[in-house]
Structures are given as C-alpha cells and as structure tokens.
N, C-alpha and C positions, 0 to 999 in steps of 0.2 A: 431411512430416516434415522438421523442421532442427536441425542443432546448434543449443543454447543451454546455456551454462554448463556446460559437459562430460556434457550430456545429449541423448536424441533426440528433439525436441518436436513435436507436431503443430500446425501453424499453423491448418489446419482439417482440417474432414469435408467429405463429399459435398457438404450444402445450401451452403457455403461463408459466410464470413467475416461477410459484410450479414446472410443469413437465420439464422446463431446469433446475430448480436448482438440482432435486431427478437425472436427466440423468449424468450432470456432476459431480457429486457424484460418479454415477457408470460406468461410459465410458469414454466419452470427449464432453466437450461443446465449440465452438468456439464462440471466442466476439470477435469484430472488435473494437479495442482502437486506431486508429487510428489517436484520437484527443490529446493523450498525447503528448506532447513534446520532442524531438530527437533531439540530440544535439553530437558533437563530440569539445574537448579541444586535439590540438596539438603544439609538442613543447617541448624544452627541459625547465623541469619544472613547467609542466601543473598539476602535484599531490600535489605538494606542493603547487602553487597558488590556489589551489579549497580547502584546508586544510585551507585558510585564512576564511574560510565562512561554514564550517564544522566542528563538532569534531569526525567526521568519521577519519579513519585511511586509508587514500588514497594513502602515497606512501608505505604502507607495503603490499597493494592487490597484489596477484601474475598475471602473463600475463594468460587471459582464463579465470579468474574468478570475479563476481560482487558480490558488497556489495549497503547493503542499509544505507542510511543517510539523515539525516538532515541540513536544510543549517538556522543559525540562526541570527537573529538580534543584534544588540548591547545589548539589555538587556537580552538575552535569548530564546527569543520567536521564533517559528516555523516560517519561511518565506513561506517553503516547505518541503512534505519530496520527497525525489528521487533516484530511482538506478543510478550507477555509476559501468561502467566495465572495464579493461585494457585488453585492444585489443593490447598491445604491444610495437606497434608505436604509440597510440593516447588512452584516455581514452572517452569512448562512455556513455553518459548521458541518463534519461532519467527522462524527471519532469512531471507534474501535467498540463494538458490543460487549466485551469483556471488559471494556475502560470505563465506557459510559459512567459509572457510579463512582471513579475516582476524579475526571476527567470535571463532569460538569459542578462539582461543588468545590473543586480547585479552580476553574476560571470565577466560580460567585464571588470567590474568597479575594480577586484584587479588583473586584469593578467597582467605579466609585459609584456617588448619588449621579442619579441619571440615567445611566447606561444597565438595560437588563438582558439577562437569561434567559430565555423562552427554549425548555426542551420541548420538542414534537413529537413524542408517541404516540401519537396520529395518521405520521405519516410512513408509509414507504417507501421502499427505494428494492429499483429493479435496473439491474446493470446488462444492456444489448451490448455486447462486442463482438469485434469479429471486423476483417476488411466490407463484410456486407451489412452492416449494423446501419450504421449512419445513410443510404442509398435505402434500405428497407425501411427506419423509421420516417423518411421524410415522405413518403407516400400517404402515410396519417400525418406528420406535422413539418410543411415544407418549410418553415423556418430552420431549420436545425441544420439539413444540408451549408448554409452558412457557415457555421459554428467552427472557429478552429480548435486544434487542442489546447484544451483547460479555455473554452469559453464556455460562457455562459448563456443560458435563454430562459426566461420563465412566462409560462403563459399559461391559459386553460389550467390554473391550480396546480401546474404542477413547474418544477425546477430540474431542466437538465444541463448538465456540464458533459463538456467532451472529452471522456476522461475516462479511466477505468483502470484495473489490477490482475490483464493479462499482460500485458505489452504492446496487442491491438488499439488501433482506430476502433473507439465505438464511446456510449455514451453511457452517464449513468443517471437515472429519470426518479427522481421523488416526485411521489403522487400519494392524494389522500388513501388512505388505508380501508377506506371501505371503496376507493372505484381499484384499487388495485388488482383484485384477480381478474374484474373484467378485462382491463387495461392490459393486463399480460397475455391473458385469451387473444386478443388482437394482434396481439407481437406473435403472438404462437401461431398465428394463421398466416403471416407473412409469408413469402415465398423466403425459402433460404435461412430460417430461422427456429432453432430447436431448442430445449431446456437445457439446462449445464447444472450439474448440482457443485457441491462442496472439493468434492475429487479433483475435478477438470480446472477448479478454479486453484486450487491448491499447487498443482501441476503448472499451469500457464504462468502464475506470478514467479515460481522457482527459474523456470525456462527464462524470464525475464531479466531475474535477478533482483527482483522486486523481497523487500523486507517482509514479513510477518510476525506481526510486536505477538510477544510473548514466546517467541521460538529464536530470531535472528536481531532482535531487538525487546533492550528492559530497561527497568531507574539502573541497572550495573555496567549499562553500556552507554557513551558518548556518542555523538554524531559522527566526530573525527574516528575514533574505535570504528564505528559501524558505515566508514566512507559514503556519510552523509552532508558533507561538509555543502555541497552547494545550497542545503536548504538553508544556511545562513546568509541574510540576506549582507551586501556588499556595505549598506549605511551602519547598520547591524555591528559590521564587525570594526566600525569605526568609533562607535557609540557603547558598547560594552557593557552595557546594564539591563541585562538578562541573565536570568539563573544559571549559576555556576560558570559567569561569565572566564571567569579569572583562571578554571580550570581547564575549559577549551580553550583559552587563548596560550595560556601555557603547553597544551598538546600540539597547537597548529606553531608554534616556536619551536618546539623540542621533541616533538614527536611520541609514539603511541607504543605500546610495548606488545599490544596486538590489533590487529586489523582483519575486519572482515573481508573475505574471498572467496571469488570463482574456486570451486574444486570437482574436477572432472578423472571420475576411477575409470580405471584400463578394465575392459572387460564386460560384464553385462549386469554385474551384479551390482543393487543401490544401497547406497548405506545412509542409514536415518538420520534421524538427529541424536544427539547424544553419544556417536562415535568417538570414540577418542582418533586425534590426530598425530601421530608419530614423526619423524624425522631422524634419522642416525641413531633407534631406539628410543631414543626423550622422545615423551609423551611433549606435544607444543602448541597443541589447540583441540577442538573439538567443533564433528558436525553439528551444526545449530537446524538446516533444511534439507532434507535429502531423499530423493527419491527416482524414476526412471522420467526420463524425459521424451515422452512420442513424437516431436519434430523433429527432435536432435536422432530420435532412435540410439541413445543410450542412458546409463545411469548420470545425474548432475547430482550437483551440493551446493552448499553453501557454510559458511564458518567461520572461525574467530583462530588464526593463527598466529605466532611469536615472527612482531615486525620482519624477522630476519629472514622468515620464511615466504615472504607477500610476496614475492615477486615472482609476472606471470613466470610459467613452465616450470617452477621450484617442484622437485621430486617431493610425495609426501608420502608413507603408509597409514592407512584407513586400516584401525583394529578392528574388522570384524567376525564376531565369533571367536574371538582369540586366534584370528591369525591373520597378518599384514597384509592387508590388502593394495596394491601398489594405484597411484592416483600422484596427479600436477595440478598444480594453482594454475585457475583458468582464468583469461577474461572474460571479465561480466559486461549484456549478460549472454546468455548462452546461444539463446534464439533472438535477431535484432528485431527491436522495437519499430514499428509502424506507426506512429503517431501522425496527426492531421497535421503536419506542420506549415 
C-alpha cells in the first residue's frame, strides 16, 4: 500500500505486478479506483455549460452513452482529462483524484442559474477488465452483457459504463461506498477474476498508449501536442468557443513543434519518465511514461518529441545513466486495444 492523491493505494497483491498484468490480459483483473472523482451536473442546460470548459462534443452524446474529453485552460493546456456520461436526466462525470479539487470548482465557476454540481464522495468505483470481465459480471447482472464500448447502464444503485484504462473489453461500476467491499467480494469470487492493484494498472494503460494527466499530460500540454485531437468533437471544431480555442486552431493549421509518441528501446532495459530524449546529440524531448511492458515482453515509453522527430521508426537515444541508450518512435499503441465494438 502507498500514498497516492491523499489516498491509500495498493500498488499490488500477492501474485505481484507482472502476474496481474499477464491475468488481466487474459480473464479479468479487478482495481479498486475509488479515489477518482464522481461527480453528476443537473439541469436544463448542464451540456452546454461543461462545453464552456471542453471542446468535447457534450450536447450531441446520446442518453446511455459516455465520451471522453478534455477540459482546458485559456491558452489551451490540459487542466484534466475526464469521462463524461448522459444518464438522461443528469450527465454523470468522472475526473482524475489528483484533479478533483481543481476540476470541480472550475466547472461551478461557468454553470449558469439552474444547472448544479453534485460531487459524490459517497460513492465508488471498481473497474473489472479483462477479455473475461463483461461474461463474469453478467452472471450477477445480465444486463450488462448488452452494453457496447462506452455504453452505459445504471440500475440496483449503481452506474456502469463499458469502458476502462487498460486497453481491454471490460467495465467500470460505481456503486455506494458502503455496499462496495461487499460488492468486490462477489467480483472476487467469480470464476476467472483476481485483484490488480496500481502496478498492473500502470503497466496496461502504457501498453495501451493510454495518457496519464500529470505524467504524459498537463495545463503545458495541448490536445494537438499530446495527439489528442479526436477528442474534439467535429461541430466543436466549427464553433470555436472553447478555451484556448484560437490556439489549437492555429496548431491544427500550422502545426506543433512537439508531439507525443510511441518510443520502443532496443534491448531489455526501461527507461522512466523524465529521460532526456537525444537525437544526433541534441537533446529533443523527454520520457514522459516509461517502463517494461509483459505482453509486449519488452521495455515501452511514451514522450513529447521535436515534430521533426515524430515519425514512426525515427532513430532516437534514450540518456540513461549518462549513456545513450539506442530506441525508435513506435506506433501507439504498443499492445492492440480490444474494445466491445
């Protein structure tokens, strides 16, 4: 167990780190996220007011189903990223544990009369993934089997979406916070269904190519920078009045003078975050995610290098320890995604 974002997180169980990540690959891993941020905006015109602080596309989501997005600063830059669902009557949030306290008193600041806030610290949230996630929960709840990726279903007090931050098919379930350890004893008893703590979840989203705000994403980095551009939605980018509209529109014209990317070292050795990224001696970026990947059976990364260098197979060296470590810009992401599509 270790501090993370004023909580006390389990980095692993027993099997440890390697043997959760290779199980939720192949069955179902449960992680206990608990410490993310739950939030519901109600109200007649609560899509449109979260649109002031996004260039997600929030009132075209249909009732059932969640999108991901970003909520950004005046000049462009990442605050947070965050799911967002429309549960019909009310649309249902969910942000970043470390954000939470920047996050929810920045959406209070543009919602008009009408439309409120409600954070849930009440409840939690317990993410089943894995290709046997969705087949094990519907044994307790056979609605779900349904559910495609990023749908939605709420029932029996609780909200789950098909969805999750390995790159598996599997689901992620808010439930009240006092049935919640029952409710994971149940998942724990499943056939094909073990714990995953912090590690394995760490590991799966890298393998992914999946972001992690405060490592591969911040207010310093742009969506376009951190080739997130599809989370702007199509109407979004015709409508142009969202934060720091004028400076992504000018990057998506003229381009980025870094971009994040796939980077895959020769050899066995992973290099963290915070490596310096070389190129013909110039220093030209740096690891932002970086560590051994157990599907792939090598070291992955992830990083923000000089446009020039973005392109897949570009030769790079990785400083580490003070000595070049040779690695190429790889496509992301490393291990393909399985989604319920």
């Amino acid at each position: 167990m270790v501090p993370f974002a004023g909580y006390s997180m389990p980095v692993q169980y027993a099997p440890g780190i390697m043997a959760e990540h290779l199980h939720t690959r192949a069955a179902a891993g449960l992680f206990d996220v608990s410490h993310m941020g739950q939030a519901e905006l109600v109200g007649e015109g609560a899509a449109a007011a979260l649109e002031k602080l996004t260039p997600a596309d929030v009132q075209g989501l249909k009732p059932g189903r969640q999108r991901y997005g970003v909520l950004l600063n005046p000049q462009g830059g990442i605050v947070d990223d965050f799911m967002f669902s429309n549960m019909g009557d009310r649309l249902f949030l969910v942000v970043n544990a470390s954000r939470k306290h920047v996050d929810l008193p920045l959406i209070e600041s543009v919602l008009p009369a009408g439309v409120t806030l409600r954070a849930l610290p009440d409840r939690a949230l317990l993410a089943l993934q894995g290709p046997g996630a969705v087949a094990a929960l519907a044994t307790l709840l056979p609605d779900v089997a349904a559910l495609k990726f990023m749908g939605v279903w709420a029932g029996d007090g609780m909200i789950i979406s098909r969805s999750g931050y390995t790159g598996e098919d599997g689901v992620e379930i808010s439930v009240p916070a006092e049935a919640a350890a029952a409710f994971a004893r149940k998942l724990l008893a499943l056939p094909g269904v073990l714990p995953a703590g912090l590690g394995a979840r760490d590991s799966l989203r890298l393998e992914a190519g999946l972001c992690l705000y405060g490592n591969d994403i911040d207010e310093s980095t742009s969506p376009v920078e951190a080739n997130l551009v599809w989370s702007i939605g199509k109407r979004r980018r015709m409508e142009w009045n969202f934060p720091g509209a004028e400076t992504i529109r000018n990057q998506l014209d003229h381009g980025v003078t870094r971009l994040r990317v796939g980077i895959q070292p020769e050899g066995r050795q992973p290099a963290r975050g915070h490596t310096p990224i070389q190129a013909g001696g110039a220093t030209i970026g740096e690891i932002t995610s970086g560590g051994f990947g157990p599907s792939v059976n090598a070291p992955v990364a992830m990083g923000y290098v000089a446009r020039e260098h973005a392109a897949d197979g570009t030769p790079l060296d990785l400083l580490v320890r003070g000595k070049g470590l040779p690695a190429r810009v790889a496509p992301l992401p490393f291990h393909p995604h399985r989604y319920a599509r």
